[in-house]
Structure formats: C-alpha cells, structure tokens
Backbone as a chain_set.jsonl record, in Angstrom:
{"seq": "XXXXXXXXXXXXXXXXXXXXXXXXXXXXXXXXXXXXXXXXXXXXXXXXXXXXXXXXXXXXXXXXXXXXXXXXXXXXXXXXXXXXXXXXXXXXXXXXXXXXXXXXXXXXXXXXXXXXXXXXXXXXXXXXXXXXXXXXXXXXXXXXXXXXXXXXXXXXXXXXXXXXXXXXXXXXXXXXXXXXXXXXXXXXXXXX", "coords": {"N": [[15.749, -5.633, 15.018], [13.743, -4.353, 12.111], [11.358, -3.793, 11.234], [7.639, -4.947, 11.273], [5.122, -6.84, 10.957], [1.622, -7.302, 11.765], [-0.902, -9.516, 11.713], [-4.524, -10.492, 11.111], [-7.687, -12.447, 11.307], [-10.007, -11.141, 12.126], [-12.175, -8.228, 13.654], [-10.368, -5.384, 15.087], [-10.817, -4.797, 17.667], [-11.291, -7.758, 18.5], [-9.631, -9.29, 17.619], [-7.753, -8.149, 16.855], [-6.481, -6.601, 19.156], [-5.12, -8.503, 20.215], [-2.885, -9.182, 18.167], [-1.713, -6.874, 18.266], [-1.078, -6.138, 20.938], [1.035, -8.503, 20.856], [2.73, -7.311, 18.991], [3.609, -5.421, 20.528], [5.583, -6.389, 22.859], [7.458, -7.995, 21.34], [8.854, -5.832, 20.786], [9.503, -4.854, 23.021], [8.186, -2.939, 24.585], [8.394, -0.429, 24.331], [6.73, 1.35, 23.486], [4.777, 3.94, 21.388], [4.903, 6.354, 19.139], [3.686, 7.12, 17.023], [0.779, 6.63, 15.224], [-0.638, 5.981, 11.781], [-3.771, 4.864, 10.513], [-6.412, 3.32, 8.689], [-9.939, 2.654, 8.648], [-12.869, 0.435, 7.441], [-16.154, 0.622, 7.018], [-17.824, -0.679, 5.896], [-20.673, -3.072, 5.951], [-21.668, -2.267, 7.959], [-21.289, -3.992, 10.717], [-22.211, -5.524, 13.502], [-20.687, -6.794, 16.377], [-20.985, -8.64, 19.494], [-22.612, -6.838, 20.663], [-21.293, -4.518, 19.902], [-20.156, -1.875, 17.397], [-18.678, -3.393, 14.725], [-15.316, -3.168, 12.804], [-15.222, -3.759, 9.053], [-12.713, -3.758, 7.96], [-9.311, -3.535, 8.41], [-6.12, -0.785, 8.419], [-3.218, -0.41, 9.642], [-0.355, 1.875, 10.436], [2.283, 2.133, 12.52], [4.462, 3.518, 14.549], [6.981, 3.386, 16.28], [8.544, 4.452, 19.919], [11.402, 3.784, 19.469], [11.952, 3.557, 16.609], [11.673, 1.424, 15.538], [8.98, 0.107, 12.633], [5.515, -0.781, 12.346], [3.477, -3.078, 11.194], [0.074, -2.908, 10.66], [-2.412, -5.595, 9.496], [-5.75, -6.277, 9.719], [-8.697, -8.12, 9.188], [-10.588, -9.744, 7.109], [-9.296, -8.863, 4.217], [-8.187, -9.409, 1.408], [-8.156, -12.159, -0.527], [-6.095, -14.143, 0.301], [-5.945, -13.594, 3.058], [-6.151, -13.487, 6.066], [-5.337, -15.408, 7.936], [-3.824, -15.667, 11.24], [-0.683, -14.185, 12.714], [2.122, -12.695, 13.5], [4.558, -10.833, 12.012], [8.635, -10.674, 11.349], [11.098, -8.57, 10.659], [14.291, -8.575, 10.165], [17.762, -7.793, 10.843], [19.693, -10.169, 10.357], [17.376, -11.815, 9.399], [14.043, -13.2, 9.035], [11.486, -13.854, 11.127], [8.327, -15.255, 11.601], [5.991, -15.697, 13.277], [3.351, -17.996, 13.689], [0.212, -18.619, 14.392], [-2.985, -20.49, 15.176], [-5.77, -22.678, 15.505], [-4.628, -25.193, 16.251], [-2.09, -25.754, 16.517], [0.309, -23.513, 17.572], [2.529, -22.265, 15.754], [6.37, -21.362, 14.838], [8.043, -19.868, 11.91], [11.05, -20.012, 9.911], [13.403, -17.566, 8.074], [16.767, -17.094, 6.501], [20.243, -16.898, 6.67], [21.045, -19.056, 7.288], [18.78, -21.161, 7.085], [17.435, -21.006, 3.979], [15.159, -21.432, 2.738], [11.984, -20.464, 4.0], [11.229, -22.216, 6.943], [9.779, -24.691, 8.8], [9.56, -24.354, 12.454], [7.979, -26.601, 14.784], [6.163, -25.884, 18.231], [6.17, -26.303, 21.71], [3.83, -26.033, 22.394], [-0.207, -26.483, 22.489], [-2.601, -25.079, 21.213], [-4.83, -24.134, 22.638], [-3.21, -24.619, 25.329], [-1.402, -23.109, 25.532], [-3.039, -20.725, 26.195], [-3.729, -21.649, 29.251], [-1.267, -21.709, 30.275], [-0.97, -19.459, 30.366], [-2.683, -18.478, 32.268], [-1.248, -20.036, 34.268], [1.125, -18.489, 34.643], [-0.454, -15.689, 35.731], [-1.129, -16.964, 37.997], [1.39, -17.812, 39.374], [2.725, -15.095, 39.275], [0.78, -14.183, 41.076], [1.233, -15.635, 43.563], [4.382, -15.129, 43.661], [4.665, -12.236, 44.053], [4.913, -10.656, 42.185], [4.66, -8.556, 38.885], [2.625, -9.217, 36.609], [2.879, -10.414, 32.581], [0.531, -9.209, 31.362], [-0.57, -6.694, 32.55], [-2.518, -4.095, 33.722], [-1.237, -1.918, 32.712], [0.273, -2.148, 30.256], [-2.108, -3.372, 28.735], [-3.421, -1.257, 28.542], [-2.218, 0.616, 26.743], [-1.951, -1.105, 24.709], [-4.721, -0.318, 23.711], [-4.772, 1.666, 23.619], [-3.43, 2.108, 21.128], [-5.106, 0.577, 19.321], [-7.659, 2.189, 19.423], [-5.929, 4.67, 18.122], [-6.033, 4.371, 15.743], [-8.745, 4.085, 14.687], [-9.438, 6.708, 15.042], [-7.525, 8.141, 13.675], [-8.359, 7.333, 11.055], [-10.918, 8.664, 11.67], [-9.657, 11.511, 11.72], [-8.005, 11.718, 9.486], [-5.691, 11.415, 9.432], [-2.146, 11.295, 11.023], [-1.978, 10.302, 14.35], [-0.618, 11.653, 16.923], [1.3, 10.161, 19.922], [1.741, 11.313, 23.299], [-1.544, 10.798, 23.214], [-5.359, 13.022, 23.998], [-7.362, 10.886, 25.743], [-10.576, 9.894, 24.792], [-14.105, 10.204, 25.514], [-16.179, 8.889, 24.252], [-15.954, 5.707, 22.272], [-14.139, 5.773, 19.249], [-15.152, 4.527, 16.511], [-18.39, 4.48, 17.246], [-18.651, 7.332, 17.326], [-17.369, 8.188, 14.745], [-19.689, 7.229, 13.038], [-22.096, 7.908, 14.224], [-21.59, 10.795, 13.687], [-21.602, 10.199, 10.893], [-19.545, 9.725, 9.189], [-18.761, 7.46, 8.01]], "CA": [[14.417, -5.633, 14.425], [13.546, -3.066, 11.72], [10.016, -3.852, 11.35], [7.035, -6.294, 11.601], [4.02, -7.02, 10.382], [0.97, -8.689, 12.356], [-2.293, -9.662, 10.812], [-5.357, -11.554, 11.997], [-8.993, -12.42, 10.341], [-11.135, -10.562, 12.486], [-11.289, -7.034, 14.031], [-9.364, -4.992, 15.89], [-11.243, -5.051, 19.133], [-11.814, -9.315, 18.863], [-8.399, -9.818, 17.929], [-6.397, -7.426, 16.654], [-5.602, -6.488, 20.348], [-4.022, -9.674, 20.397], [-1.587, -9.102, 18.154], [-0.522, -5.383, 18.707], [0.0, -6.976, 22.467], [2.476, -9.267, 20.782], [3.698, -6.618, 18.559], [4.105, -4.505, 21.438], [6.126, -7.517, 23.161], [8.423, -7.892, 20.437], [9.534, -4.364, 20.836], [9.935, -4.964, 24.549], [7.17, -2.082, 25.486], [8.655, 1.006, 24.405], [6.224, 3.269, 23.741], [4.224, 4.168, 20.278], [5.15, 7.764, 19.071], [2.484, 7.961, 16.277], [-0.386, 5.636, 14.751], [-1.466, 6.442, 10.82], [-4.811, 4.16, 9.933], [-7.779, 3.807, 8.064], [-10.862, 1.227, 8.251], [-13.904, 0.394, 6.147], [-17.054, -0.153, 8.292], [-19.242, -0.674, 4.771], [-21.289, -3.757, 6.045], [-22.478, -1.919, 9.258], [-21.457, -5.085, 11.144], [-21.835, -5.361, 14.726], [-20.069, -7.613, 17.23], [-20.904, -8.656, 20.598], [-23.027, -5.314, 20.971], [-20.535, -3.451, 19.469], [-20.232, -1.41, 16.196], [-17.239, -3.371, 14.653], [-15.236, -2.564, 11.383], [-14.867, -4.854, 8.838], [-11.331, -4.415, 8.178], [-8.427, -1.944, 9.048], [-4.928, -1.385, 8.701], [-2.472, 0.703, 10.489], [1.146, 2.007, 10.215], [2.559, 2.152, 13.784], [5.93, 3.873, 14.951], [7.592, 2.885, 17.579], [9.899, 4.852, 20.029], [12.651, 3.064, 19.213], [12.534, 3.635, 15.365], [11.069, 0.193, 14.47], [7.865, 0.138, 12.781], [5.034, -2.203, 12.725], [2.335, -2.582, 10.334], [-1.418, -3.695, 11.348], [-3.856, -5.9, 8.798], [-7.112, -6.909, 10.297], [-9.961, -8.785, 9.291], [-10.343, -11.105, 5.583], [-9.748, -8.106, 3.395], [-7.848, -10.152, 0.141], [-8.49, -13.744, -0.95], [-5.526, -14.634, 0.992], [-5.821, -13.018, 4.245], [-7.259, -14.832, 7.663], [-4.132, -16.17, 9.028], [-3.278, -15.009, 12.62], [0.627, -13.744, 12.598], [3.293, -11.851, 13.792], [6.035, -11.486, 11.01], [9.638, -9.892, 11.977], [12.135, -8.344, 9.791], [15.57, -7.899, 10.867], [19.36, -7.628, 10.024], [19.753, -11.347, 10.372], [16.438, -12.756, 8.768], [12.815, -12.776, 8.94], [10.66, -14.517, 11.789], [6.744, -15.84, 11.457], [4.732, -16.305, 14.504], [2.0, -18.219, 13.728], [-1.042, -18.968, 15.531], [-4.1, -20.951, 14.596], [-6.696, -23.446, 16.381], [-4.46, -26.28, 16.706], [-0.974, -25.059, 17.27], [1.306, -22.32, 17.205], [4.504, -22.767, 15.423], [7.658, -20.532, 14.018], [8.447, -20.065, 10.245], [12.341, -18.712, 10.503], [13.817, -17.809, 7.255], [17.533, -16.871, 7.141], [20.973, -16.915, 5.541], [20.603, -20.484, 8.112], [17.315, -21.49, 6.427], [17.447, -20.049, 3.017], [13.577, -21.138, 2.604], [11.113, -21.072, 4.709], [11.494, -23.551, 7.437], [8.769, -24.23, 9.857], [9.712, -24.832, 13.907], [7.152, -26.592, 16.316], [6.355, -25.157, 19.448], [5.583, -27.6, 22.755], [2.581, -25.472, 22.856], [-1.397, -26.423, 21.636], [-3.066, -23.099, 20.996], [-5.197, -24.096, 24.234], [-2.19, -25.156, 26.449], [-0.967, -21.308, 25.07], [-4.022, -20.051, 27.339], [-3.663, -22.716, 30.647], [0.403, -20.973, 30.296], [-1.08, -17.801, 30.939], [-3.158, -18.59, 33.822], [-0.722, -20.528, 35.395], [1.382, -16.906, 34.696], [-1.075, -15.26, 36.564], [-1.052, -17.543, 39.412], [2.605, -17.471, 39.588], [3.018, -13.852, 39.357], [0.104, -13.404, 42.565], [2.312, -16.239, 44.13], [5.432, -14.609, 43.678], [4.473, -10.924, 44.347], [5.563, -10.129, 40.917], [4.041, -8.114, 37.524], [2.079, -10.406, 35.237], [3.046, -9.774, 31.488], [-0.624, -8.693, 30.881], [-0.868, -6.089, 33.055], [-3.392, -3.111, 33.1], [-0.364, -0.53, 31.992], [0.017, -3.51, 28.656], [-3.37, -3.396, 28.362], [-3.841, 0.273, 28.215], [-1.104, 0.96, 26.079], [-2.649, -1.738, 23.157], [-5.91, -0.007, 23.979], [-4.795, 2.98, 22.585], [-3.251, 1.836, 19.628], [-6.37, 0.431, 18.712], [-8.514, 3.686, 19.424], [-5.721, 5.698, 17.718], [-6.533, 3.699, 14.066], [-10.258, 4.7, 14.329], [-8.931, 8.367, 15.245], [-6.857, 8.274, 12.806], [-9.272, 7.391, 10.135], [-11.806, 9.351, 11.393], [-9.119, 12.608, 11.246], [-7.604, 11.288, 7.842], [-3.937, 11.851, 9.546], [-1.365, 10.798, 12.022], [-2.541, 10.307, 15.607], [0.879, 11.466, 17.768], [1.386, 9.88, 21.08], [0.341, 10.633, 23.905], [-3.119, 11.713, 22.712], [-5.337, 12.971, 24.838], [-8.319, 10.0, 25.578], [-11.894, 11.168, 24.696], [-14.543, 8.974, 26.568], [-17.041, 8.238, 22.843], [-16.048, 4.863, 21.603], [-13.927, 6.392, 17.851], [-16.06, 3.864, 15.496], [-19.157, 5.053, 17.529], [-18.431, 8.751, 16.95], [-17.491, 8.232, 13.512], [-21.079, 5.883, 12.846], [-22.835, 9.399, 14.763], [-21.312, 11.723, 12.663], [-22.009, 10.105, 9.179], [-18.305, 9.429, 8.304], [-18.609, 5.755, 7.863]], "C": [[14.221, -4.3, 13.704], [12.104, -2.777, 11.588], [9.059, -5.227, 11.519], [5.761, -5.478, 10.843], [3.04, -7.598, 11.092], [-0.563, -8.419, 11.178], [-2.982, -10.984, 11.535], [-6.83, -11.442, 11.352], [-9.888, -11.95, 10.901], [-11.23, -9.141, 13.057], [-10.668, -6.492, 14.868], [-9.636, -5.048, 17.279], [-11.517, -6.641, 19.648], [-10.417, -9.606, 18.983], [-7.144, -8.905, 17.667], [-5.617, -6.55, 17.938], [-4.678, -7.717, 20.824], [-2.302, -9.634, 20.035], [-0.973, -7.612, 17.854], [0.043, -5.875, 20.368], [1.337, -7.788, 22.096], [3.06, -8.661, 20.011], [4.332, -5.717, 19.681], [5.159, -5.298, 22.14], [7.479, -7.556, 22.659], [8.96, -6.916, 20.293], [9.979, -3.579, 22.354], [9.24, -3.916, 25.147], [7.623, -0.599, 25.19], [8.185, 1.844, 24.091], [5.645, 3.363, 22.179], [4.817, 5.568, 20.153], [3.805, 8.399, 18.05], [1.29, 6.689, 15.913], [-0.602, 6.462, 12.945], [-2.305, 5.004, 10.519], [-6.302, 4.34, 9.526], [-8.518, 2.217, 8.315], [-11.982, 1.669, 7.516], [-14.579, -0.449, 7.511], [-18.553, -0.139, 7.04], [-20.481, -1.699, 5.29], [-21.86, -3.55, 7.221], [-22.42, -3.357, 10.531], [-21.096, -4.945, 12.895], [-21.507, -6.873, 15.539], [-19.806, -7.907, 18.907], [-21.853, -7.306, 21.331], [-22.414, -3.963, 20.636], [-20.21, -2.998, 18.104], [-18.444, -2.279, 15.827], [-16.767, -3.334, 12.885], [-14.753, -3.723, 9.988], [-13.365, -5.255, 8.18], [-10.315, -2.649, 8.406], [-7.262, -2.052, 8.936], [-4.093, 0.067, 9.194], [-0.976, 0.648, 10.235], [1.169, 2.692, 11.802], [4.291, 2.502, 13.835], [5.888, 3.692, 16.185], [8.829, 4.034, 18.309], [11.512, 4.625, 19.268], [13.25, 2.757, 17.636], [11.821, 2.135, 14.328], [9.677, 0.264, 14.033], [6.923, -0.958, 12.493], [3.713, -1.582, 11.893], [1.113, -3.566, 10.33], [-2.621, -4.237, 10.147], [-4.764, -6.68, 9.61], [-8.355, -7.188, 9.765], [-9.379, -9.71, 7.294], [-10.486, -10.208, 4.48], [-9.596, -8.861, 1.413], [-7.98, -11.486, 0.034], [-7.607, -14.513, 0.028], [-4.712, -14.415, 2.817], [-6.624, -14.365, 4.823], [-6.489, -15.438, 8.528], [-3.877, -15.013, 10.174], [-1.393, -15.305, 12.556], [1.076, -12.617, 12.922], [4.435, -12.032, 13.077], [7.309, -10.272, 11.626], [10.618, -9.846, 11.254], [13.548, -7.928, 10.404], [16.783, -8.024, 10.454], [19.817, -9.15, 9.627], [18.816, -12.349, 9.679], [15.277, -12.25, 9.362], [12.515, -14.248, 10.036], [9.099, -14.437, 11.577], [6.243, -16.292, 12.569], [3.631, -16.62, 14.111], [1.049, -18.416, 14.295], [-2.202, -19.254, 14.9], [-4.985, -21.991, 15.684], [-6.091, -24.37, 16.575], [-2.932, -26.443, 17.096], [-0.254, -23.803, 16.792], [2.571, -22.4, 16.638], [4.785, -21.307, 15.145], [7.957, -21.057, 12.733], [9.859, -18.995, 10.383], [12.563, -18.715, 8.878], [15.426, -16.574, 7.074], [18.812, -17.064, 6.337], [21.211, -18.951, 6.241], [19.927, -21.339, 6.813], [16.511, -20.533, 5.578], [15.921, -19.855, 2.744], [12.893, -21.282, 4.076], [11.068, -22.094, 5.635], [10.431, -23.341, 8.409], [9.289, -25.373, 11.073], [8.094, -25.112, 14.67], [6.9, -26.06, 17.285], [5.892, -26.71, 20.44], [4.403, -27.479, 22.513], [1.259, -26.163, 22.123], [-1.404, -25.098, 21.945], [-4.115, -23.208, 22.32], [-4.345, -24.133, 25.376], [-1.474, -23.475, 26.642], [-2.022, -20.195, 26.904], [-4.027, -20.269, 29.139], [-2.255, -21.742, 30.922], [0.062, -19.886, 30.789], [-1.636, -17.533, 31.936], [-2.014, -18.966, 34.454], [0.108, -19.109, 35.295], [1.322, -16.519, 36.089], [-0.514, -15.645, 37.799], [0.256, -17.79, 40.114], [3.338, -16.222, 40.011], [2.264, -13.564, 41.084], [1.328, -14.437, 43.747], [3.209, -15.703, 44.754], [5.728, -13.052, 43.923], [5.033, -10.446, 43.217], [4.648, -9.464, 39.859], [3.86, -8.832, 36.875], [2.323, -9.517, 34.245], [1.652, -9.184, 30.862], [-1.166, -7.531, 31.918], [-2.116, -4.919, 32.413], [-2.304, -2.128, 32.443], [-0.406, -1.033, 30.199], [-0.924, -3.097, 27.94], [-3.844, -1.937, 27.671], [-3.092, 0.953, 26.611], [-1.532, 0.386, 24.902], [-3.892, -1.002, 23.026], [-6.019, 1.29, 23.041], [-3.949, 3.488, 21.882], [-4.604, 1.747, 18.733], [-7.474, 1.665, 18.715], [-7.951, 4.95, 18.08], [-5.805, 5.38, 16.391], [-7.878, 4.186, 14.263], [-9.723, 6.13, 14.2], [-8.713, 8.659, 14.404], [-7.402, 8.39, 11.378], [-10.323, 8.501, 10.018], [-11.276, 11.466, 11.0], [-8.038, 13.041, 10.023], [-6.28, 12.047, 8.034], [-3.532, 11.322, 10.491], [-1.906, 11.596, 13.102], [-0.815, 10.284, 16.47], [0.312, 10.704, 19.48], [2.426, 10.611, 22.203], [-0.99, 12.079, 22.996], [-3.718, 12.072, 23.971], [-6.835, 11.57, 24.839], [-9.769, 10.843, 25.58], [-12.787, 9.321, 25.37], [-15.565, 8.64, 25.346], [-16.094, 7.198, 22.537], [-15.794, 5.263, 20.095], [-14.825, 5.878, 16.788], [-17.615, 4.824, 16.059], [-19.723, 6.43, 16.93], [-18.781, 8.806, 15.217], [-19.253, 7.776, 12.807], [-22.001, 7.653, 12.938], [-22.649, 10.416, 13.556], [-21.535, 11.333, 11.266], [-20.634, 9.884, 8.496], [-18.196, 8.426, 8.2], [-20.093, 5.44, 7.539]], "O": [[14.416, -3.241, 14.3], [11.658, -1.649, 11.803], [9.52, -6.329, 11.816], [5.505, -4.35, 10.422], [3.379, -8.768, 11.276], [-0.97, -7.602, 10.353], [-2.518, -11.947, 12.145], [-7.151, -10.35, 10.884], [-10.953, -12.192, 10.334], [-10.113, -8.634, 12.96], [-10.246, -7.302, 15.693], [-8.735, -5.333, 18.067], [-11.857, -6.898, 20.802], [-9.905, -10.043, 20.014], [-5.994, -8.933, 18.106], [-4.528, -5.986, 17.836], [-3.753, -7.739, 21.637], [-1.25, -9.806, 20.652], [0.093, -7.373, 17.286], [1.192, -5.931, 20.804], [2.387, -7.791, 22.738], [4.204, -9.101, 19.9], [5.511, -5.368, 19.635], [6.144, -4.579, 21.971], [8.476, -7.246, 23.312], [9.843, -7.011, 19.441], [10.455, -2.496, 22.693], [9.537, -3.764, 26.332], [7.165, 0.328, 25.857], [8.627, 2.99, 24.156], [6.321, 2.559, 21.538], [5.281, 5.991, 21.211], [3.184, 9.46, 18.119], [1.206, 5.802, 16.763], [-0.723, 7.685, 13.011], [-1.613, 4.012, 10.29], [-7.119, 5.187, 9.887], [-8.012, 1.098, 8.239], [-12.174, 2.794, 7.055], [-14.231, -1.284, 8.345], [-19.722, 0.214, 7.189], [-21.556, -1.148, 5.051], [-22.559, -4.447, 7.693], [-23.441, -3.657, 11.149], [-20.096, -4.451, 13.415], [-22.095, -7.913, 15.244], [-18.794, -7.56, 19.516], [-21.657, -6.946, 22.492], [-22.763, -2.814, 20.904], [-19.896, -3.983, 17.436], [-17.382, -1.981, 16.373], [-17.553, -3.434, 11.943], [-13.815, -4.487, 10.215], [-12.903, -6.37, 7.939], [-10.529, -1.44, 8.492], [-6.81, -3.164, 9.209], [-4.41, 1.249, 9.065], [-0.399, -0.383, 9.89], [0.359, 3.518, 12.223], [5.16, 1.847, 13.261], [4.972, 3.809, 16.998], [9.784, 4.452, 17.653], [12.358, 5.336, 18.725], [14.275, 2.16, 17.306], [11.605, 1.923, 13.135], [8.915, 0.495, 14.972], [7.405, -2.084, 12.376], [3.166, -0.481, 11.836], [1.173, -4.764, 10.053], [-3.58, -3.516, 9.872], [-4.403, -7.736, 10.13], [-9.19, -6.303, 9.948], [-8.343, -10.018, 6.705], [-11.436, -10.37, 3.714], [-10.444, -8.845, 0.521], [-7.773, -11.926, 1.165], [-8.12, -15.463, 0.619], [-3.702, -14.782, 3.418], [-7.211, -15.392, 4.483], [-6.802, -15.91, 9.622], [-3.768, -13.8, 10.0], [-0.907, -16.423, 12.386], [0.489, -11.566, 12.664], [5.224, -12.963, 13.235], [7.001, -9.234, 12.212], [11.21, -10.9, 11.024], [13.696, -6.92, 11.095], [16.801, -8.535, 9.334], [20.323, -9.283, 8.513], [19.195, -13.48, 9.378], [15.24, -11.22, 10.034], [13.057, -15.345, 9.898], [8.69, -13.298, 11.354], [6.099, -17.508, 12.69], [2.754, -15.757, 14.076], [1.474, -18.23, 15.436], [-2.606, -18.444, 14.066], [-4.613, -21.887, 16.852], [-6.787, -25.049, 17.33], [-2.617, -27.254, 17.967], [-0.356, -23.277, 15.684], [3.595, -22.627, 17.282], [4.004, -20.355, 15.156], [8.102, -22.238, 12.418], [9.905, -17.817, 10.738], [12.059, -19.648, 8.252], [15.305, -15.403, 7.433], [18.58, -17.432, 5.186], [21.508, -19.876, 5.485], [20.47, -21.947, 5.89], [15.602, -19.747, 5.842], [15.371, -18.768, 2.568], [13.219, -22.023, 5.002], [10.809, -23.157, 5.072], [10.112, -22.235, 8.845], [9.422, -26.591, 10.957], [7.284, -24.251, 15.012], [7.856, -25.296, 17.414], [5.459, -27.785, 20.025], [3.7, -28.48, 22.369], [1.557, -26.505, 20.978], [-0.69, -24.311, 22.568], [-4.135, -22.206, 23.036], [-4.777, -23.661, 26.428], [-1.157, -22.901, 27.683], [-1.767, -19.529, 27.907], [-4.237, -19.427, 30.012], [-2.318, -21.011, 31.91], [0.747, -19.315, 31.638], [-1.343, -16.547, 32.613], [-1.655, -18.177, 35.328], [-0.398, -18.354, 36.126], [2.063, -16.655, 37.063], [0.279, -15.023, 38.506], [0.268, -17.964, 41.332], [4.267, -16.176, 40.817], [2.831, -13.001, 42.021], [2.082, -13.903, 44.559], [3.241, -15.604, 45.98], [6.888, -12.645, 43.987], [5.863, -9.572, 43.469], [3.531, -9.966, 39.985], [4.818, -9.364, 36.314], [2.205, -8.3, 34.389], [1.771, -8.656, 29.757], [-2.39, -7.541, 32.051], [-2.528, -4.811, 31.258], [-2.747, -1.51, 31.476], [-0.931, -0.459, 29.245], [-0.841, -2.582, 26.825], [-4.43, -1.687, 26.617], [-3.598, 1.615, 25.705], [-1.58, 1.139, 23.929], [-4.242, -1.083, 21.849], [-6.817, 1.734, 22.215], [-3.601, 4.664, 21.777], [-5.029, 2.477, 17.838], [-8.074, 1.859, 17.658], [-8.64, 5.707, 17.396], [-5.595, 6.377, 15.7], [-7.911, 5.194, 13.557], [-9.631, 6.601, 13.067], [-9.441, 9.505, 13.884], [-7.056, 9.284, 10.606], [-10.654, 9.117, 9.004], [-11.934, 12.342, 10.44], [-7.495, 14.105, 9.724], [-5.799, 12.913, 7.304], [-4.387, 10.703, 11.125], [-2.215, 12.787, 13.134], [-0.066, 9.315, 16.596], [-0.811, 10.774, 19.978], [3.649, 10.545, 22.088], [-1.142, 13.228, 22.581], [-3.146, 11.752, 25.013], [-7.288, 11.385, 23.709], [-10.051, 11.926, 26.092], [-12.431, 8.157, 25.55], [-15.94, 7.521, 25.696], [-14.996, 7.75, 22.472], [-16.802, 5.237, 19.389], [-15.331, 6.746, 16.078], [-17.96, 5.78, 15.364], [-20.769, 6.639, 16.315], [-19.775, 9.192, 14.601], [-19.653, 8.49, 11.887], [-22.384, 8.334, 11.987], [-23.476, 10.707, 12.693], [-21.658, 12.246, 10.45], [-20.599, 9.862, 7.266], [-16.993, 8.2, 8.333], [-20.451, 4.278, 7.348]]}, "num_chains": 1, "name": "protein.A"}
C-alpha cells in the first residue's frame, strides 16, 4: 500500500471518524506521525449541539511511510460518496459504502477497468456484524476491533485537522491534548 484516499459527505466528527477508523485499519494501526489540514466553517453550521465544519481535508502520514488523504463533507459537484480508495504496487482498491450495500471496485493489471465485487453484507447487516463482534469478543475474553485505544487514536486525527488549520501547519504526533474542543477555540478566537 502506498497510499489511500477516504472521503465521505458529511463532517469529520458524524462521519469522517468512520473512515479514518477504516483508514487506520487498512494500515493495520501503526501510528500517525504528522496530520497537515485545513477546513472551512463559512456557514456557521451546527450539528447535534455541536459547532461542525462544513468541509475539510487532511494529508495524513503514517508511521510506516504510507499516506492517506482525508475529503469530508459535499465540497465539489461530485463529492458525497462514502469510500475508502487504496493505491498499491499491484492495483487500486474502492471500498464503498452507501445505504443499501457495501461493495468493492478492484481495478488491476486482472481487471483492467473498473470492476465492481458484491459483498454478503447490507449496510445494516455491516452494523448487527459488529455487535455480534462485540458479543463475541466479551464471550471470548478477547479485544474488540473498536476498542477505546482505536478510538482514541482516530480521535486525534480528527482534532489534529482543526489544529492544524487553526495553526496553518503540520500537527506532529504525539501532540500534547488540550481539553477546548479545536473548532470551538478557533469559533472563540475569530479565526473561522
């Protein structure tokens, strides 16, 4: 894998923790080294009680050399699709994801165009999979793949794109955590 791409139509705290979790995934957990991103919070739009931005994108390094690049929310005519794309020595992978299923788009010296794979999965049955997970993992005395370490770790990716914006440079990892909410701050201060 040399890099990836994810993208998703809404923002980074609704969904775009979704798919840095599955970019993080795809890179088997190793670790961020830096974050550079910027968002646009022009329409003052809030979400759920929360100041959210209306779009954002991020350049993400990875320990391991691969990097991964973050669009979020419906910035161009043809944005809105939920995806995970994957570039690599062998070909390019497409994770899709939408309201009624999830498929694979492989493309390849295989499958010169575009080819699109099924999954078993609905995009609800996706969710039921992850409970039963859960309930497997407490079962089995084992680590669910969504753990709090997971969790933390996408958490502050997503923090270090506001950061990042709001200090108009690369956010290294580890940072240290500040307890203001970065959009918040920024909103306070008048930089957005």
């Amino acid at each position: 894998l040399h890099w990836m791409r994810g993208a998703c139509p809404m923002d980074l705290q609704a969904q775009g923790t979704h798919v840095v979790d599955m970019m993080n995934m795809f890179v088997d957990d190793v670790g961020v080294s830096s974050v550079l991103g910027q968002i646009d919070y022009s329409s003052r739009k809030v979400f759920q009680g929360t100041p959210s931005e209306d779009c954002s994108f991020a350049a993400i390094q990875y320990k391991n050399g691969v990097r991964g690049y973050l669009e979020c929310a419906r910035v161009f005519e043809d944005s809105g699709e939920f995806y995970v794309l994957l570039y690599g020595e062998e070909g390019e992978l497409r994770a899709e994801f939408n309201t009624t299923k999830p498929y694979l788009r492989i493309r390849n010296r295989q499958y010169r165009d575009w080819t699109r794979f099924d999954t078993d999965a609905s995009y609800f049955s996706c969710f039921t999979g992850e409970m039963q997970d859960l309930v497997d993992a407490i079962n089995e005395d084992r680590e669910h793949r969504c753990n709090g370490e997971r969790g933390r770790a996408g958490l502050e990716i997503l923090n270090a794109v506001f950061i990042s914006s709001e200090k108009r440079g690369h956010v290294q990892f580890p940072y240290e955590p500040e307890e203001e909410y970065p959009l918040t701050r920024m909103i306070r201060k008048g930089l957005v």
